[in-house]
N, C-alpha and C positions, 0 to 999 in steps of 0.2 A: 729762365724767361720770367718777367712780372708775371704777375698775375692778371686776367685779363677777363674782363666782360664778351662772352661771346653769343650773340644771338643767330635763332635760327626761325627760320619760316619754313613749316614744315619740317615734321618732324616722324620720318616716317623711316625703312626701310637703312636706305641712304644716313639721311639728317641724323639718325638715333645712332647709326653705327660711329658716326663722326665725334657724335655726342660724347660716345661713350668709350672712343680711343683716345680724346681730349682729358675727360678725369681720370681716367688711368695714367695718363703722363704728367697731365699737371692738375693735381687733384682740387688744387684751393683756386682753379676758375669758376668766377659766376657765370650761370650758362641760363639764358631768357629764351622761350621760344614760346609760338603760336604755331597752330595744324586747324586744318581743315574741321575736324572736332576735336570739342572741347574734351572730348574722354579722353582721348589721346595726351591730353593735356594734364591732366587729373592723373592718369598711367604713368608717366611720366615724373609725375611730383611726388608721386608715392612712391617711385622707386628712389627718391633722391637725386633724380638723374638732373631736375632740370630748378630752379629758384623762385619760379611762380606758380602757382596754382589758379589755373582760368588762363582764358584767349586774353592776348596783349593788343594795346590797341598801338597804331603804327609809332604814336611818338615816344613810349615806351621803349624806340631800341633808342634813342638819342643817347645813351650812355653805352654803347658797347663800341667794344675796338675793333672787331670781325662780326661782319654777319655774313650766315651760309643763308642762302637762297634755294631749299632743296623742294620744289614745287615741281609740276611741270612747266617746258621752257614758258612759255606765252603767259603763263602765273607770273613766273619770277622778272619775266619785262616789265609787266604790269607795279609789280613789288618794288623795280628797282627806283621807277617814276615816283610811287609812292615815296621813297626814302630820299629821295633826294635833297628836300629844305626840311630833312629833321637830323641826318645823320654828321657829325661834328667830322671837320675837312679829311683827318688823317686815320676815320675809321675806313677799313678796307670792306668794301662789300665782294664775296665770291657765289657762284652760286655752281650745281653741282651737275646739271642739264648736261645732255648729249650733244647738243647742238647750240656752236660759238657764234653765228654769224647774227641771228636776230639779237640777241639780247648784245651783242657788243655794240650793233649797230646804233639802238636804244642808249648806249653809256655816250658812245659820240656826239650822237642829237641832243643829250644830256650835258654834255661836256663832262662826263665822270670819268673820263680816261683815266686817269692819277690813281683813282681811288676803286676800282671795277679793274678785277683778276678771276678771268674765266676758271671754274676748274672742272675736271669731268674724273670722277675716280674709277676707274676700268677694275670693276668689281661690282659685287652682285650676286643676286636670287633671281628665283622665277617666283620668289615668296615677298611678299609685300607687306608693309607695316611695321611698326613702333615693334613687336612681337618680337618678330624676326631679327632682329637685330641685332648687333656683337660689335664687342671692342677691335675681337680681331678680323673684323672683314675687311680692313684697308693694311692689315699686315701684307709685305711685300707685291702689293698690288699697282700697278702704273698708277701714276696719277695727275693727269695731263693739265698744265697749268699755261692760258692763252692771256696775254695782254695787247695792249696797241701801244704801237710805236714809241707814243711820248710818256708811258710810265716810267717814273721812277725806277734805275735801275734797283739802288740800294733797298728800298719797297718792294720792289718784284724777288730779289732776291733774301731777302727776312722771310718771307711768306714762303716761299719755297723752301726754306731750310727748314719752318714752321711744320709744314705739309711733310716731309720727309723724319721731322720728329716725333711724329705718329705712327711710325713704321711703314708709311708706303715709299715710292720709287719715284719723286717728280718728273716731269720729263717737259720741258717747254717746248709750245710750237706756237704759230701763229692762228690764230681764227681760223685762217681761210685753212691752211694745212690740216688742222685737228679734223673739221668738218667734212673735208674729203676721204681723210682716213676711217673716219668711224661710218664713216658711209659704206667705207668699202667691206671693213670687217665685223662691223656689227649691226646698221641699220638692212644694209641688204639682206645678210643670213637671217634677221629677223623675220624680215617678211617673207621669207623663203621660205621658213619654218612655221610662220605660220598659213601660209598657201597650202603647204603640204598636209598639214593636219585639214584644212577645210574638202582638200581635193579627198581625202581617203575617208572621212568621216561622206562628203557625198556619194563615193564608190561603195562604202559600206552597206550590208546587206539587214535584213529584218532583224536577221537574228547578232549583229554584230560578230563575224567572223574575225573580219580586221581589227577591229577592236581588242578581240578575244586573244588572238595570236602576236600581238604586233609586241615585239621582243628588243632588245639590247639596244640593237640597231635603231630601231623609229623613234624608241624612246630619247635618245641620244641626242640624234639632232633634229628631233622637236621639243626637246624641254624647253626652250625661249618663250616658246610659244603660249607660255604658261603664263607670260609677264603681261604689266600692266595693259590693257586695253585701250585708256584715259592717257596714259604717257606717251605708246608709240603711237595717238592720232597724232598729239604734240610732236612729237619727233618727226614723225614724216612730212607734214604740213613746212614744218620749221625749214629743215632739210631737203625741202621736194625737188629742186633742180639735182642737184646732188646725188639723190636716190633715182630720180629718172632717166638720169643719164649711166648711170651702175646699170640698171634693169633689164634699159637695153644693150646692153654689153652685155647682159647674163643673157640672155633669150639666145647673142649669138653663139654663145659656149653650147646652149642648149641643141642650138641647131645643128652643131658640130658632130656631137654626140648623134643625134636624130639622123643624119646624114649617113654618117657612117654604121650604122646599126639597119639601117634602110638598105645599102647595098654589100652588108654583109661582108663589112670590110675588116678585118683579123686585124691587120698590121695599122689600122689607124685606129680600133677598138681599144688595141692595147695602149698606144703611142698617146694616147688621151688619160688613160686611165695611168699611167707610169708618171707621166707630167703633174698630174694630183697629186700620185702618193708621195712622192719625189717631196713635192714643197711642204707638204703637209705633215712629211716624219722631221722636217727641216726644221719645224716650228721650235720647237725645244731646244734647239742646237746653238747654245750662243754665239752668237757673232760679235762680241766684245764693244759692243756701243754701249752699251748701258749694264748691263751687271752679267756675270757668270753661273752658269748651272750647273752643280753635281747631282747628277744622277743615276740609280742603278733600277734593272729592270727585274723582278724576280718573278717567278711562278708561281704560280699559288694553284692547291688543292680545293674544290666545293665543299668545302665540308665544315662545319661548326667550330671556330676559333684559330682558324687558321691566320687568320689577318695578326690577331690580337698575338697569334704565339711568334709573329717575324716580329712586331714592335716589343713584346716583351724581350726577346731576347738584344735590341738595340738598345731598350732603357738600363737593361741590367749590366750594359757596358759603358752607360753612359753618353750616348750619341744621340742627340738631338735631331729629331726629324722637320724641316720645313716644311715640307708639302708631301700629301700623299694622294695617288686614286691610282681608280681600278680603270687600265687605257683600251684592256677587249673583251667582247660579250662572247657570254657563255657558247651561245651559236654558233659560232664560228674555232675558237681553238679552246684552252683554258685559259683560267684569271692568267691575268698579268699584273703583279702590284708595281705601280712607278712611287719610287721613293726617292726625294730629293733631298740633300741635306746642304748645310750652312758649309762645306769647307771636302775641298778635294782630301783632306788629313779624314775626315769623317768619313766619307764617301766608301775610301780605299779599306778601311779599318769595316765597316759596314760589310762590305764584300767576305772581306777575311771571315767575320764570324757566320754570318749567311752560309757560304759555301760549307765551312767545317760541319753545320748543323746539317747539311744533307737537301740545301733548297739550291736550284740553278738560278743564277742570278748573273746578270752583265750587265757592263756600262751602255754606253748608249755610242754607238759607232757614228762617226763623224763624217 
């Protein structure tokens, strides 16, 4: 690929990881950007990361060929209006928000259909900031890419191959499609997660017992809840039809549960609880639309280097690990390490050496 001028607004979390899987792949782009502060900006020039030193002012991006829009959403409306009579016809503006439907709308009222490629990277912290940052946080991660109708197919499709040679996983939908989806499995559990922390932090006692005790489990799925504050107002405002009609759907699940726990009902306690776990071990299980998973499950001991002595013995064979974590809390049974690798040849070969060392390990049953 040329070489190319890539600018960004905001450059944070998101925008730096982008940043900084772009010069790993194509080392000799110029990369311009502006943040909210100017230190950010300053951080950024002195790591090399980024071509100026100090906040750019808007006409400054008129020579780049992509700009990421990585703000929150109602920023980056705002940003895209700003860009409009300064950015030259067949620079593509994308930006990296959760929610398609305002800022597409903004490109239509615009007339920027052609040149505006929604994208959302499904990837992430609960850690925020230029800091936190990494080349590989968009390795093998979705990366949802929306346009309207009259884009350029052969335009829609460079940028997508672009986006996918940075190591994530493109996947196209429509606006309207993306926004329903992410409503359903990450704007709602957001706020779910973070309901939950305000409900138990208000149940909590002087001495913080809940606090003190709350383990594997609470931690788990309430870490979201760690995330921006400033973002998900943007997100849920943007997205609020969307989210309201999820919420009340959830309240009915609730009351299902509620119901049945009220009249002390066995066979529909379970018959709810079997239906969760059902989907929810499913998650992992490819279903051959978009890419395959090798995985194996092994045991693991509490005890100091344990993790490090399953991967040392996979490097010492040679087997590249893609993905690793820990899927259950101590509370409840022992570790379990899920390891996933690049190739069923790997996978099976992984097993082999695991087992001979004396750790229990299996595939992942279908």
């Amino acid at each position: 690929m040329k070489t190319k001028t890539i600018g960004f607004v905001g450059l944070g979390l998101i925008g730096g990881s982008i940043a900084k899987a772009i010069l790993k792949i194509y080392p000799n782009t110029r990369i311009l950007a502006t943040a909210s502060r100017e230190s950010t900006i300053e951080t950024a020039f002195e790591e090399h990361l980024i071509d100026n030193n100090g906040l750019l002012k808007i006409h400054q991006f008129a020579q780049c060929d992509i700009i990421f829009l990585c703000s929150p959403v109602k920023i980056n409306c705002d940003y895209l209006r700003k860009l409009k009579d300064v950015v030259k016809p067949e620079c593509i503006i994308t930006d990296v928000g959760s929610v398609k439907g305002d800022i597409t709308a903004v490109a239509r009222e615009l007339n920027m259909t052609n040149q505006f490629i929604g994208g959302h990277p499904m990837t992430g912290s609960e850690m925020t900031g230029l800091a936190y940052s990494s080349a590989l946080l968009l390795e093998n991660a979705y990366y949802i890419l929306t346009a309207d109708s009259n884009m350029n197919k052969d335009t829609y499709d460079e940028f997508c191959s672009y986006i996918g040679s940075l190591g994530a996983i493109p996947i196209k939908l429509s606006p309207e499609e993306h926004d329903k989806a992410t409503a359903t499995v990450s704007h709602l559990p957001h706020l779910i997660a973070a309901s939950l922390v305000n409900l138990v932090k208000d149940k909590d006692t002087e001495l913080a017992i809940c606090k003190t005790i709350a383990a594997g489990g609470f931690k788990d799925i309430t870490r979201i809840a760690s995330s921006s504050p400033t973002m998900w107002q943007h997100i849920f405002l943007s997205n609020r039809d969307a989210v309201l009609k999820l919420l009340g759907d959830y309240k009915k699940e609730l009351e299902e549960f509620e119901q049945a726990i009220s009249d002390s009902n066995e066979d529909e306690i379970l018959k709810l609880w079997t239906k969760a776990k059902d989907y929810r071990d499913s998650l992992t299980i490819p279903d051959n639309t978009h890419t395959t998973i090798y995985e194996l499950y092994c045991d693991i001991d509490d005890k100091a280097g344990t993790i490090l002595g399953v991967l040392q013995l996979l490097n010492n064979a040679d087997i590249s690990v893609k993905n690793i974590g820990i899927i259950h809390n101590r509370e409840f049974e022992p570790g379990v390490l899920r390891l996933e690798f690049y190739s069923d040849e790997s996978m099976v070969k992984a097993q082999t050496i695991l087992t001979h060392n004396n750790y229990y390990v299996r595939q992942r049953t279908m």
